[in-house]
C-alpha positions as CSV (number, residue, x, y, z in Angstrom):
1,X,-21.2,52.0,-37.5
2,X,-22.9,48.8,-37.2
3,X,-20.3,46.9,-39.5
4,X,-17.5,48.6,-37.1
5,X,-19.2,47.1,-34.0
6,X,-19.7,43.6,-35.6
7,X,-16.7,43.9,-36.9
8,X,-15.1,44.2,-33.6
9,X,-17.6,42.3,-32.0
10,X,-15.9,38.9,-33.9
11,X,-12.8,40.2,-33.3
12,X,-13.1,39.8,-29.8
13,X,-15.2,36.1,-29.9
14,X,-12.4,35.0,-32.0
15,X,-9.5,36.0,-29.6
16,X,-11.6,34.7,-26.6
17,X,-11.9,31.1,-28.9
18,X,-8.2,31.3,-29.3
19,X,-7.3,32.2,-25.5
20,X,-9.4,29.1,-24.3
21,X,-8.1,27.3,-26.6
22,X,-4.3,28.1,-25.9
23,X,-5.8,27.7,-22.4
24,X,-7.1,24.3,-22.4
25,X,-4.2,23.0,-24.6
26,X,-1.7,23.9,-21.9
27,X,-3.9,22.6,-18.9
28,X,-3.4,19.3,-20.6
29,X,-0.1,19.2,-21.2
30,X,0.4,20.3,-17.8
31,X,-1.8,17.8,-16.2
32,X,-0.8,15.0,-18.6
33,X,2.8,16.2,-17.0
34,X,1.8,15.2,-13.6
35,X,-0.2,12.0,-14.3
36,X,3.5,10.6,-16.2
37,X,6.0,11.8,-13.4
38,X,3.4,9.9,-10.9
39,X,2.6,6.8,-13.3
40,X,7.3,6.7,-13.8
41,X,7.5,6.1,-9.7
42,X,7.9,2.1,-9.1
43,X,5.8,0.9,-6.8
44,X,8.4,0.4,-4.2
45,X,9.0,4.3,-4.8
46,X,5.0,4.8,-4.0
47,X,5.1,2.5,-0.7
48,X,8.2,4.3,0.4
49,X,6.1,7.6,-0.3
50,X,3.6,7.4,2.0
51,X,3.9,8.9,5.4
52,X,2.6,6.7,8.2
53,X,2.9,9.1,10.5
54,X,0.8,11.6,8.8
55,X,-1.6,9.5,7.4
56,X,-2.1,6.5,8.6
57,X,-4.5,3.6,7.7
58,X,-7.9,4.3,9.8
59,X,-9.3,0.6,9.5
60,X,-7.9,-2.9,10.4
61,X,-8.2,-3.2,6.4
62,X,-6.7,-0.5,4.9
63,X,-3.8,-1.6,8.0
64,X,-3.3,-4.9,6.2
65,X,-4.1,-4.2,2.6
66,X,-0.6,-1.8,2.9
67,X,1.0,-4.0,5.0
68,X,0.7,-6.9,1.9
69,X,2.1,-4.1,-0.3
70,X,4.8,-3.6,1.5
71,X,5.4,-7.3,0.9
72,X,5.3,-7.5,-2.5
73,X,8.1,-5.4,-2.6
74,X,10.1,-7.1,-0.6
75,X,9.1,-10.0,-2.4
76,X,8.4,-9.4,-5.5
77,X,11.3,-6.7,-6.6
78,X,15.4,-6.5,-6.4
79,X,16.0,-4.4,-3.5
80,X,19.0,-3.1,-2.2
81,X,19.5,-3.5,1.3
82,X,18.8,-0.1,2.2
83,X,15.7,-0.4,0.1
84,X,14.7,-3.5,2.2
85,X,15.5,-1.5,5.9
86,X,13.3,1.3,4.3
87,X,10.2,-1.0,3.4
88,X,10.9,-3.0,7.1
89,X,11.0,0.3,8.9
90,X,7.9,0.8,7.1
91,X,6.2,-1.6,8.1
92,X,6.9,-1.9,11.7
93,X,5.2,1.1,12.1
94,X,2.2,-0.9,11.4
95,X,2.5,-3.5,14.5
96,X,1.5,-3.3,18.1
97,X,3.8,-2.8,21.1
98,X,4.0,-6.7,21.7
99,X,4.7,-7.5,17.8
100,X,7.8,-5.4,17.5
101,X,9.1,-6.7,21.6
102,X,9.1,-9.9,20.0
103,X,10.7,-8.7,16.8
104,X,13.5,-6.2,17.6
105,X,14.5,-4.0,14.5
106,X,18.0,-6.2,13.6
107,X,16.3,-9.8,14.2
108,X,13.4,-8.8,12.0
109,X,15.6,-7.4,9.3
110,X,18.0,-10.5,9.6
111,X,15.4,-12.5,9.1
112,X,13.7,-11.0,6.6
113,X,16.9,-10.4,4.3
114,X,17.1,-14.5,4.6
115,X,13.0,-14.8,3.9
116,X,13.6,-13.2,0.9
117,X,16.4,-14.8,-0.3
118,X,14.8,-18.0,-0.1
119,X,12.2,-16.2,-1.9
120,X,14.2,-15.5,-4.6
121,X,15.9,-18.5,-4.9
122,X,12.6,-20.6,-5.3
123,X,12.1,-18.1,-7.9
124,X,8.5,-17.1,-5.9
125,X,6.6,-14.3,-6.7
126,X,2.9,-12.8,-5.2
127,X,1.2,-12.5,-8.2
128,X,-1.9,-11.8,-6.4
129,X,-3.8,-11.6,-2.9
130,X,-7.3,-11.6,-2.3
131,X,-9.4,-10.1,0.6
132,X,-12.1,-12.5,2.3
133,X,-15.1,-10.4,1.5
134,X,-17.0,-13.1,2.5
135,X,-16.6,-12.7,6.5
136,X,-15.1,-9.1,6.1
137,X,-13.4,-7.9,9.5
138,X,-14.5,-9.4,12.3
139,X,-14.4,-6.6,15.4
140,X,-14.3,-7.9,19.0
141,X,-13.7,-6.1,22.7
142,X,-11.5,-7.9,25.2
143,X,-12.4,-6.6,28.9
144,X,-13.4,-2.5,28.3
145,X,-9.9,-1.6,27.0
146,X,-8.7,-3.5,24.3
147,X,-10.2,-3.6,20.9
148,X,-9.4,-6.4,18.3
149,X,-10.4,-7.3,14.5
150,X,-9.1,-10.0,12.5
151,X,-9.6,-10.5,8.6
152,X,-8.6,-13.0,6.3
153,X,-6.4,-12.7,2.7
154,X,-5.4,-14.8,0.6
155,X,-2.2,-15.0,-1.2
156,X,-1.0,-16.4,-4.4
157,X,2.1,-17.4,-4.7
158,X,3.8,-18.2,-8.5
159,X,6.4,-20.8,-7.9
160,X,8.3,-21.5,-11.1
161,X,5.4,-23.0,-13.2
162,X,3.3,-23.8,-10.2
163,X,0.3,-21.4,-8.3
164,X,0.0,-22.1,-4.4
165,X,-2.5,-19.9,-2.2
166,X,-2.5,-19.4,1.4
167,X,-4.6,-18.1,3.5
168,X,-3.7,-16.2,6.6
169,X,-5.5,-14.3,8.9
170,X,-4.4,-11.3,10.4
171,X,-5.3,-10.0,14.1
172,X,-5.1,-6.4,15.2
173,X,-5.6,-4.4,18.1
174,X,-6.3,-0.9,18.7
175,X,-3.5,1.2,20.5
176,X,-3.8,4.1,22.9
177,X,-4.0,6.4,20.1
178,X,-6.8,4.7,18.7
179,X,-4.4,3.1,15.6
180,X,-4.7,-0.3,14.4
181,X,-1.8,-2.3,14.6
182,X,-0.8,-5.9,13.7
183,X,-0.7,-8.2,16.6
184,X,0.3,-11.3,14.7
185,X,-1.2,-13.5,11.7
186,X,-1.4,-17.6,11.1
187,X,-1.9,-19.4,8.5
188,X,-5.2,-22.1,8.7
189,X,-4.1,-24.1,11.1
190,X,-3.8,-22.3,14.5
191,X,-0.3,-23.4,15.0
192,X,1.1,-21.2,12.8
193,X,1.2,-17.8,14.5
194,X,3.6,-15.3,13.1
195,X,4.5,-12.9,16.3
């Protein structure tokens, strides 16, 4: 009797081995799945992925650090035309009120077909771009109402052989539904204000 219930006793530690086994091998193949669908997307595909309206950035960095994604794609890829309205609609979504009134929706997408192409024909690409971590974001309140931050990045720019930087700094302002949006950026000299 005892040999019966060892006997049975292995018999059933050798089928649970083999179940969590067969178990664990197909949890990886499944998950290994999953990590090589995501990993296939380009990174235009990601960008165009995410849902603004749903989840939108929740700090004046996290505002611009997807905002200079979005740039490298336009940038930094071959995009169709639809591809660039996409990534432009995109991003507008990401300025305040007075940004996009002095950047309607064809002007902007005129002039940023024409940015790139010049882009492309100085055969430029962002290879990199750096947040200031230095000064971080820099939060300030204009009369009760209106909240502002500015940060500074730095890009770099591959230009056929040669490496340029820039730095810009980026200014935001907190809407009525307590977003961040881009209110403009310039380069160093003050000048150069992008609105």
């Amino acid at each position: 009797m005892k040999s019966v219930k060892r006997l049975v006793t292995i018999t059933l530690i050798i089928v649970l081995c083999v179940l969590l086994y067969y178990h664990y091998v197909n949890k990886d193949s499944r998950d290994s799945g999953k990590l090589t669908s995501e990993e296939q997307l380009s990174e235009v595909e990601k960008v165009l992925l995410k849902d603004l309206d749903a989840n939108y950035p929740t700090t004046p960095l996290e505002v611009v650090k997807f905002f200079t994604r979005i740039q490298k794609c336009y940038y930094n890829e071959d995009n169709t035309d639809e591809v660039v309205r996409e990534l432009s609609d995109l991003a507008r979504k990401l300025f305040d009120d007075e940004l996009l009134a002095k950047n309607p929706e064809t002007e902007y997408f005129d002039s940023l077909k024409e940015e790139i192409q010049v882009y492309k024909k100085k055969h430029r690409t962002i290879t990199n771009i750096i947040f200031d971590k230095t000064t971080d974001v820099v939060y300030y309140t204009v009369d009760q109402d209106v909240h502002t931050a500015s940060l500074k990045c730095t890009y770099y720019v591959q230009s056929g052989k040669q490496l340029v930087s820039d730095t810009e700094v980026y200014v935001l302002r907190k809407d009525i539904n307590g977003r961040w949006k881009i209110y403009g950026w310039m380069t160093d000299e003050p000048s150069q204000w992008e609105r």
